[in-house]
C-alpha atoms as an extended CHARMM CRD file, in Angstrom:
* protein
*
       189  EXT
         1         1  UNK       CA             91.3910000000      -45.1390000000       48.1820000000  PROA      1               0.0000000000
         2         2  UNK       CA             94.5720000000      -46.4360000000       47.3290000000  PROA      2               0.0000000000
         3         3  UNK       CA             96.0210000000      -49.6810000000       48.4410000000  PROA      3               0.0000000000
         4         4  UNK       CA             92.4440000000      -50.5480000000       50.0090000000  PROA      4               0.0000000000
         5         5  UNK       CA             90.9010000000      -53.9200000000       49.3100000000  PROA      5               0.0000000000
         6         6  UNK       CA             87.1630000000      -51.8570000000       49.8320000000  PROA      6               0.0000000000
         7         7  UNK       CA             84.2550000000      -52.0350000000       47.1840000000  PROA      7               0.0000000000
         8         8  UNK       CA             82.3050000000      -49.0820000000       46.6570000000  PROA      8               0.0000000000
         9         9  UNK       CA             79.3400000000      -50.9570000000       48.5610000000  PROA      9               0.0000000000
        10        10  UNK       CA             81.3430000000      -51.3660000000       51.5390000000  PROA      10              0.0000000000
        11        11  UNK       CA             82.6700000000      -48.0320000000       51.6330000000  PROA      11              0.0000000000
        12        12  UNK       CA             78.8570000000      -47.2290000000       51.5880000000  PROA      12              0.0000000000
        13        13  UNK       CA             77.9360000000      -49.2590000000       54.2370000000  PROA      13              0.0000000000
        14        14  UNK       CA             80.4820000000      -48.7090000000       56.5270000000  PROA      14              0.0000000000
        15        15  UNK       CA             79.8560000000      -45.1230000000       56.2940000000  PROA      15              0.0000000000
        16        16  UNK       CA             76.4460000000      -45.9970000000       57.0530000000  PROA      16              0.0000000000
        17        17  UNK       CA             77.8250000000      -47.2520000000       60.4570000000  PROA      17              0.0000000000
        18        18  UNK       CA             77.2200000000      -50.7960000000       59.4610000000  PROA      18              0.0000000000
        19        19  UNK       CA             80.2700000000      -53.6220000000       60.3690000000  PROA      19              0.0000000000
        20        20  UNK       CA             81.3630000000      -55.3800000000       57.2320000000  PROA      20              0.0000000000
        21        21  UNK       CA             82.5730000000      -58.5690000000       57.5920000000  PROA      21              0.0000000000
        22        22  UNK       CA             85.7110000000      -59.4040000000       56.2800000000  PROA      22              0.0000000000
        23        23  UNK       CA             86.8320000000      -55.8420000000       55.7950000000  PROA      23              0.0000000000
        24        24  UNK       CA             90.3910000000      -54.9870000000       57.3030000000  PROA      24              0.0000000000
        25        25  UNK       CA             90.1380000000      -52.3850000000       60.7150000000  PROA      25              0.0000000000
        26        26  UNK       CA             92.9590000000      -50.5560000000       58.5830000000  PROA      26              0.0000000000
        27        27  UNK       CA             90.8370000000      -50.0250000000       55.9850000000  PROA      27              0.0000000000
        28        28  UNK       CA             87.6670000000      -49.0460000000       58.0940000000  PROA      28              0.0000000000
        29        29  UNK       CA             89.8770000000      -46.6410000000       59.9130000000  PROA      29              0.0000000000
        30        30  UNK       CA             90.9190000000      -44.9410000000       56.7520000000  PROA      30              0.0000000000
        31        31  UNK       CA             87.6820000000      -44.4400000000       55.1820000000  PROA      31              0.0000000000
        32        32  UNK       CA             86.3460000000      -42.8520000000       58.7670000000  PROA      32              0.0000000000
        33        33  UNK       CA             89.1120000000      -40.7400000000       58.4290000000  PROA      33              0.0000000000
        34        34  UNK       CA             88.9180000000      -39.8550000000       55.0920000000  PROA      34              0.0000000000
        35        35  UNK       CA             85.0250000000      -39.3020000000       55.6720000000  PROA      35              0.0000000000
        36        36  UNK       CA             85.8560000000      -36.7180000000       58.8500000000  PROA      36              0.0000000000
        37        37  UNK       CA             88.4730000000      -34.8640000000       56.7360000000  PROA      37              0.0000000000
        38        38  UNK       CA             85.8150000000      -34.2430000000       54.0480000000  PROA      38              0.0000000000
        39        39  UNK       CA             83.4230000000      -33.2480000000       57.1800000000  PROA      39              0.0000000000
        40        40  UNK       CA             85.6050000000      -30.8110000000       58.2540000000  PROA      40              0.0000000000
        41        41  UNK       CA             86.5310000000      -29.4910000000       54.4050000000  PROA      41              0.0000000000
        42        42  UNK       CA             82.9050000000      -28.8490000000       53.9000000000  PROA      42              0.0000000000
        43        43  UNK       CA             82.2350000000      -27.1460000000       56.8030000000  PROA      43              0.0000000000
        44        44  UNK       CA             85.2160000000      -24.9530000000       56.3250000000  PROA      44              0.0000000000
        45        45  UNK       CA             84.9840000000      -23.7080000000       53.0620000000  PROA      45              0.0000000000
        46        46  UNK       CA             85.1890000000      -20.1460000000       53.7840000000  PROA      46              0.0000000000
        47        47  UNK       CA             88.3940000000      -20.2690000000       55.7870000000  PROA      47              0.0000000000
        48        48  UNK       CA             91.9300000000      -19.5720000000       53.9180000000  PROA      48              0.0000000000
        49        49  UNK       CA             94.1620000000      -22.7190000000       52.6370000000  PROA      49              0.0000000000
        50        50  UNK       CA             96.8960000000      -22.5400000000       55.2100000000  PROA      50              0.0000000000
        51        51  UNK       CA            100.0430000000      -24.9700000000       56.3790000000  PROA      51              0.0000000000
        52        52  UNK       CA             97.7750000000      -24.6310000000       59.9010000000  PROA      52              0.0000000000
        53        53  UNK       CA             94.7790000000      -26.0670000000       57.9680000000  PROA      53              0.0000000000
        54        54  UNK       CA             96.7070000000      -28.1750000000       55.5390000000  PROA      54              0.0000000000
        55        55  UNK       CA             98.1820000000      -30.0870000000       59.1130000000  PROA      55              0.0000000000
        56        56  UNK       CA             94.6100000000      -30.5540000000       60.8530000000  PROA      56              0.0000000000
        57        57  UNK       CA             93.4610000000      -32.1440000000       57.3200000000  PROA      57              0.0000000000
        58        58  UNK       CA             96.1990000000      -34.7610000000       57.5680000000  PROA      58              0.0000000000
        59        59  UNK       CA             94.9880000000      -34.8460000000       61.2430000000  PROA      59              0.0000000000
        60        60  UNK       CA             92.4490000000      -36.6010000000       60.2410000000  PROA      60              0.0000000000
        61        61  UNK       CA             93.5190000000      -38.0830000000       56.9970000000  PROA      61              0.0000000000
        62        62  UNK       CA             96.3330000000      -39.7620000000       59.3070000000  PROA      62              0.0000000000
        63        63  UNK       CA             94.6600000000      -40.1910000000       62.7300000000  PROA      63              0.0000000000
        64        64  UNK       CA             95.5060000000      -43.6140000000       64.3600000000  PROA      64              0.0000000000
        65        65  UNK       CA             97.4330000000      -44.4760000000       61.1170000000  PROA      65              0.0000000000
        66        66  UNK       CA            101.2410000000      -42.8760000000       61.6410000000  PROA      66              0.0000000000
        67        67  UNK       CA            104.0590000000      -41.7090000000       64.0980000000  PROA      67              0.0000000000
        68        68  UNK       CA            101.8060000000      -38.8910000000       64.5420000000  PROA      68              0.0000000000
        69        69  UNK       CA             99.4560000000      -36.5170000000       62.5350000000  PROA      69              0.0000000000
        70        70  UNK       CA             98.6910000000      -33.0820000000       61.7570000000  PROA      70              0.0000000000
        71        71  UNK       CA            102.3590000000      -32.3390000000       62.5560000000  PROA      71              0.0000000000
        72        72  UNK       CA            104.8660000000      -31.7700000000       60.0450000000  PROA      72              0.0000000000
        73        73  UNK       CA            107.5300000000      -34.6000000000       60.1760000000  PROA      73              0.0000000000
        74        74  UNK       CA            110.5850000000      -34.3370000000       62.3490000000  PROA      74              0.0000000000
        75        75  UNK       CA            112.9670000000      -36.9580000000       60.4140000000  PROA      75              0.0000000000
        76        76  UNK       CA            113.6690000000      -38.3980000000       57.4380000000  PROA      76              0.0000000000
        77        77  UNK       CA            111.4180000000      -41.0650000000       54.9590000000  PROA      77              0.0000000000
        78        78  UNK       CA            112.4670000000      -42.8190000000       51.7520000000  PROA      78              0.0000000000
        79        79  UNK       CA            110.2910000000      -42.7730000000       48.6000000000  PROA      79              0.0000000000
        80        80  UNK       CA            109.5450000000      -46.3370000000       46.8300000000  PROA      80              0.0000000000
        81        81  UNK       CA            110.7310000000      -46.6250000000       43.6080000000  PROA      81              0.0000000000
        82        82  UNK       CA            113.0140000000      -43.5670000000       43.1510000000  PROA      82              0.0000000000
        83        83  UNK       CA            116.3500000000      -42.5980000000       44.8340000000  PROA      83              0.0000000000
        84        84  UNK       CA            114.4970000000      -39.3080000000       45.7400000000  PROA      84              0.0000000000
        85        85  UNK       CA            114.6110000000      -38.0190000000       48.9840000000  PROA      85              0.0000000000
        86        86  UNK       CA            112.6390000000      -35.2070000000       50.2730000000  PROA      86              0.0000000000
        87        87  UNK       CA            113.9490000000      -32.7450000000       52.8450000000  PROA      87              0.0000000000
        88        88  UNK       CA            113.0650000000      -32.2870000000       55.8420000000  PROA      88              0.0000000000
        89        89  UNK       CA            110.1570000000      -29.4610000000       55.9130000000  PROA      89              0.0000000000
        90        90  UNK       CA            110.0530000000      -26.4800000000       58.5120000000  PROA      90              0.0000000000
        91        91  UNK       CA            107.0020000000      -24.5640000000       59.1650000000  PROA      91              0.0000000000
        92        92  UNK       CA            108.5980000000      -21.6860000000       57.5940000000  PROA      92              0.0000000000
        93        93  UNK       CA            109.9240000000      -22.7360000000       54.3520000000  PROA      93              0.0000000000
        94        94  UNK       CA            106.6580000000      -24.9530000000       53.5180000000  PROA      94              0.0000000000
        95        95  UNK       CA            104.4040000000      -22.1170000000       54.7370000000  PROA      95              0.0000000000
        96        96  UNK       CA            106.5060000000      -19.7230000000       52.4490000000  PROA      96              0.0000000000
        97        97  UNK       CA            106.1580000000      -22.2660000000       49.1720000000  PROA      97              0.0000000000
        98        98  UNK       CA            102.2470000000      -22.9080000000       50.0020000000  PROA      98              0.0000000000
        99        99  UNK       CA            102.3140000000      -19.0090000000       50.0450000000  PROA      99              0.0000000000
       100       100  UNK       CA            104.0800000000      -18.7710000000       46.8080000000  PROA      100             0.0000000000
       101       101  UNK       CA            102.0950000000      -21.1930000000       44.5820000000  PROA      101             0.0000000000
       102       102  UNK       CA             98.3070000000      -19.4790000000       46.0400000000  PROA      102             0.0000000000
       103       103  UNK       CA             99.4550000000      -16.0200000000       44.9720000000  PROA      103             0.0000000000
       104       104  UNK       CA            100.9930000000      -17.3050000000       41.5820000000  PROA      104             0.0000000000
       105       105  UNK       CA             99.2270000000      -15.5540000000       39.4210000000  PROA      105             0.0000000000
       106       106  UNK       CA             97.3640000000      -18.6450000000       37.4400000000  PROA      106             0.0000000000
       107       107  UNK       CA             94.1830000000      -20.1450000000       37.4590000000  PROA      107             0.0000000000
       108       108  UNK       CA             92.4740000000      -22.2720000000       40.7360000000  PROA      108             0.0000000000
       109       109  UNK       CA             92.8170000000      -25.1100000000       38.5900000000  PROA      109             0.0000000000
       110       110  UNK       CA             96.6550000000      -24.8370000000       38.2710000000  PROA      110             0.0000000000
       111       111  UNK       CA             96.9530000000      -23.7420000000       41.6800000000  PROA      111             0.0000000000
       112       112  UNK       CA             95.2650000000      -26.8150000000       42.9170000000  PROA      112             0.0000000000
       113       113  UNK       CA             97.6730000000      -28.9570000000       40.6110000000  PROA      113             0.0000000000
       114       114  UNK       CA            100.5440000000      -27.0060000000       42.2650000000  PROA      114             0.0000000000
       115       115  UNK       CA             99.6280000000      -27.8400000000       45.6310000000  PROA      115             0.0000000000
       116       116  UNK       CA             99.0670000000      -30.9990000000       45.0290000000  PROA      116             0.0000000000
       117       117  UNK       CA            102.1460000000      -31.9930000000       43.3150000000  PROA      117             0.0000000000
       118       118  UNK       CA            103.8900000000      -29.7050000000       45.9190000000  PROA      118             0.0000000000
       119       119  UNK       CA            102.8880000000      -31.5430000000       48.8710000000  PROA      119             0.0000000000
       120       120  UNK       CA            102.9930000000      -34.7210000000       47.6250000000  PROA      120             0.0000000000
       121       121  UNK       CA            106.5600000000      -34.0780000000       46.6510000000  PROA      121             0.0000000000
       122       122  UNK       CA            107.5810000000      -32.0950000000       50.1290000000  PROA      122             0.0000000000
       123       123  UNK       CA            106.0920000000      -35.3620000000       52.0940000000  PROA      123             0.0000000000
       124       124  UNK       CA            105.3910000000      -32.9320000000       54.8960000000  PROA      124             0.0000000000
       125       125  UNK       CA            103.9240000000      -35.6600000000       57.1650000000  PROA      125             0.0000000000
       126       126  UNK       CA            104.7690000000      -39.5990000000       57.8110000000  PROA      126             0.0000000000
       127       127  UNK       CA            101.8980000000      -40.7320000000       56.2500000000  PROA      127             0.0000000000
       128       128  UNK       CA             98.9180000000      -40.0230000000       54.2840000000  PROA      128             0.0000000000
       129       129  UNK       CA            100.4870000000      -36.9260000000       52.0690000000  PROA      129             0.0000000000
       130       130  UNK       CA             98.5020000000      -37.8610000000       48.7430000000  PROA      130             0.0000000000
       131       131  UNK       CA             95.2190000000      -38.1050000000       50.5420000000  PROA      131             0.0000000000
       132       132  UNK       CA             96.2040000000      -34.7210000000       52.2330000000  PROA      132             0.0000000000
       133       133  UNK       CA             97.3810000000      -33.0330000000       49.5760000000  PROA      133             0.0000000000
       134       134  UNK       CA             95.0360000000      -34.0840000000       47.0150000000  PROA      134             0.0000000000
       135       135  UNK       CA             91.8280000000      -32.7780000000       49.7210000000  PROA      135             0.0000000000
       136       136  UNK       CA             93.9450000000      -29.2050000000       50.2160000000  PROA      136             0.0000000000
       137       137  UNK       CA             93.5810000000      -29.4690000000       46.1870000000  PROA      137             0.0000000000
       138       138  UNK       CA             90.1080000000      -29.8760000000       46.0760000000  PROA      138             0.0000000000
       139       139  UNK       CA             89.5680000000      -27.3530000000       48.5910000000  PROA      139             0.0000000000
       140       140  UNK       CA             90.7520000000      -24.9050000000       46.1280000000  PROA      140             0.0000000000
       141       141  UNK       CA             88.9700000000      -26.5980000000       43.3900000000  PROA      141             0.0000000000
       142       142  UNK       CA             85.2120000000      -26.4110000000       45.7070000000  PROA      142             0.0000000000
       143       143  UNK       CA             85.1090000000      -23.1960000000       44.1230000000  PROA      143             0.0000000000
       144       144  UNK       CA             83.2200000000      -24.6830000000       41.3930000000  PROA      144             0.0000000000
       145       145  UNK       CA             86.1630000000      -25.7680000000       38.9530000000  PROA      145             0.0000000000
       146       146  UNK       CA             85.3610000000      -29.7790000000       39.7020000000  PROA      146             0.0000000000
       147       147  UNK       CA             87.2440000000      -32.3710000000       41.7330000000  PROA      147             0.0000000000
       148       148  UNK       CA             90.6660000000      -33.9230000000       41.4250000000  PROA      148             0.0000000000
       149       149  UNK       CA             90.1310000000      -37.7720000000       42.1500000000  PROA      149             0.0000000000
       150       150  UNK       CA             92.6040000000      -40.7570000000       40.2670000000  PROA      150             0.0000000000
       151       151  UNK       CA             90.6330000000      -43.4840000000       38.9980000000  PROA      151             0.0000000000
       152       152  UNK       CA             91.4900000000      -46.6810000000       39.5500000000  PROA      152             0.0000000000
       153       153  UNK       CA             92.1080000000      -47.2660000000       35.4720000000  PROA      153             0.0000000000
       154       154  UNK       CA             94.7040000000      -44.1670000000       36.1130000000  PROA      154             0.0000000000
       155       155  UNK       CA             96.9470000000      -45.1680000000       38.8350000000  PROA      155             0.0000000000
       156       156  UNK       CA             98.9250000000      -47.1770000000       36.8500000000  PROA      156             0.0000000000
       157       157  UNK       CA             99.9490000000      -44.2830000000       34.6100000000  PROA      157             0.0000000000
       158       158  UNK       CA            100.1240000000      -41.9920000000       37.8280000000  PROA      158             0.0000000000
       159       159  UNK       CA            102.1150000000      -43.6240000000       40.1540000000  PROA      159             0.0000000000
       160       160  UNK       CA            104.7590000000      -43.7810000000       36.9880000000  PROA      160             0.0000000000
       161       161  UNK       CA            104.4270000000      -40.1900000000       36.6220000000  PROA      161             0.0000000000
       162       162  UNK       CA            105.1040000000      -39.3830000000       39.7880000000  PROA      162             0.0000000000
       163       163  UNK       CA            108.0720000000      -41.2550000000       39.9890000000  PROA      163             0.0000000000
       164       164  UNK       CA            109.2460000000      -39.1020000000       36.8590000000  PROA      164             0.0000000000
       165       165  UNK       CA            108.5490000000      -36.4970000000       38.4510000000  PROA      165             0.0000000000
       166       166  UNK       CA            110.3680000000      -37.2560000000       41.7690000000  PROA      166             0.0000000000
       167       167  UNK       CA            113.3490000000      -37.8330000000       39.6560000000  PROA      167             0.0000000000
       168       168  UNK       CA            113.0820000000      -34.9560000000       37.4590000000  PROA      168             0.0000000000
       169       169  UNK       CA            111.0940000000      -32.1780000000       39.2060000000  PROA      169             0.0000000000
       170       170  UNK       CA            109.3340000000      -31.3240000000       35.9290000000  PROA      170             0.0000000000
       171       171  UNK       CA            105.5180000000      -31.0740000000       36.9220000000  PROA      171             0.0000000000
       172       172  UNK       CA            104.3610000000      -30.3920000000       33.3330000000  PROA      172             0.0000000000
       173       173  UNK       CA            103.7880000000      -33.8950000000       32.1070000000  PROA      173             0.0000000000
       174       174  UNK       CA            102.1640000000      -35.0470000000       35.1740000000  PROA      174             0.0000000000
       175       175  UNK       CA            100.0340000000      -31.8550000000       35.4890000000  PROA      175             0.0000000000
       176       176  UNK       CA             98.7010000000      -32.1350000000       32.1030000000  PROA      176             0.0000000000
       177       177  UNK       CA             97.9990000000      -36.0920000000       32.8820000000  PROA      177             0.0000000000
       178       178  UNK       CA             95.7260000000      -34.7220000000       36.4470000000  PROA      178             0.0000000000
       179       179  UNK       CA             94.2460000000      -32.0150000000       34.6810000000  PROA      179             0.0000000000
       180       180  UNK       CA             93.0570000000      -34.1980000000       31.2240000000  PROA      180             0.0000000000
       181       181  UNK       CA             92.5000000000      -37.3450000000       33.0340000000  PROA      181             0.0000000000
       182       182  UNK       CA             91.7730000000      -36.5630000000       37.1170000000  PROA      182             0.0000000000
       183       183  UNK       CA             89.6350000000      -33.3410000000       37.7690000000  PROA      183             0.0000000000
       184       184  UNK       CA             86.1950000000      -34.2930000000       37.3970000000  PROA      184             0.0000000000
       185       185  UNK       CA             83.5180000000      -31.8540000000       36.5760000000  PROA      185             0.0000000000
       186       186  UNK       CA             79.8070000000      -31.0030000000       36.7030000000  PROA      186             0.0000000000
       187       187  UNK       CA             77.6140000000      -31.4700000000       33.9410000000  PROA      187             0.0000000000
       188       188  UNK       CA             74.3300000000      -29.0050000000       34.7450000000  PROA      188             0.0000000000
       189       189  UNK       CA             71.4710000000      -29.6410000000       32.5170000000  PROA      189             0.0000000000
């Protein structure tokens, strides 16, 4: 979780409903939140990706954490680090690109890259657009093609991507980066 001060062991514990001393509310709030949007993934495997289900995912990637969540945002933000910034999205247009990149006719793997990089670009909500966009990724990746997760050893070399790619709206070096260095897979012996 990025920009967290939380160990794996207290991750573990507070989702374990345990209070860890010392641990920021911010932080607790985040994981819970993280931890409900998975809940709800999982148990909703078998409906469509959507904008609609896109916006309750950051409603609860977001909850309690920005201007408001599972709402597309109504103004404009600024990007650190790069003079880009993003328009302001309408349910239309951003339901039209989702639309676009899940009938593309490529594999789930790019897909999920797409929509990603798509929605991490479009900053569709006030806050929490990589966690949201990365978990509307792995949605499309639950099909059994592994899971996109950044290591802490690769956000370094991320975060400088993706301020390339802010600047220069090529996604090919920073979609060759996820897919060689962020989508985890299943070894079955």
């Amino acid at each position: 979780m990025e920009n967290r001060a939380v160990t794996f062991s207290q991750t573990q514990t507070i989702l374990n409903g345990v209070n860890v001393p010392n641990v920021q509310l911010d932080d607790i709030q985040a994981i819970l939140n993280m931890r409900d949007a998975w809940r709800f993934l999982l148990d909703s495997l078998e409906k469509p990706l959507t904008l609609d289900y896109i916006c309750t995912l950051n409603g609860y990637i977001a909850r309690n954490e920005a201007l408001s969540w599972g709402k597309l945002r109504t103004g404009s933000v600024g990007i650190s680090g790069t003079d880009y910034l993003p328009p302001v999205p309408t349910f239309e247009t951003a339901s039209t690109e989702l639309q676009a990149i899940l009938e593309n006719n490529t594999t789930v793997t790019d897909k999920a890259l797409s929509v990603f990089l798509w929605g991490v670009k479009g900053q569709l909500f006030w806050d929490g657009n990589k966690h949201t966009s990365m978990t509307a990724a792995n949605k499309l990746l639950s099909a059994g093609a592994g899971m996109l997760t950044i290591l802490d050893k690769d956000m370094e070399q991320f975060n400088t991507l993706l301020l390339n790619y802010y600047s220069n709206d090529n996604q090919d070096t920073l979609k060759e980066f996820l897919y060689s260095n962020c989508i985890q897979g299943i070894a079955f012996e």
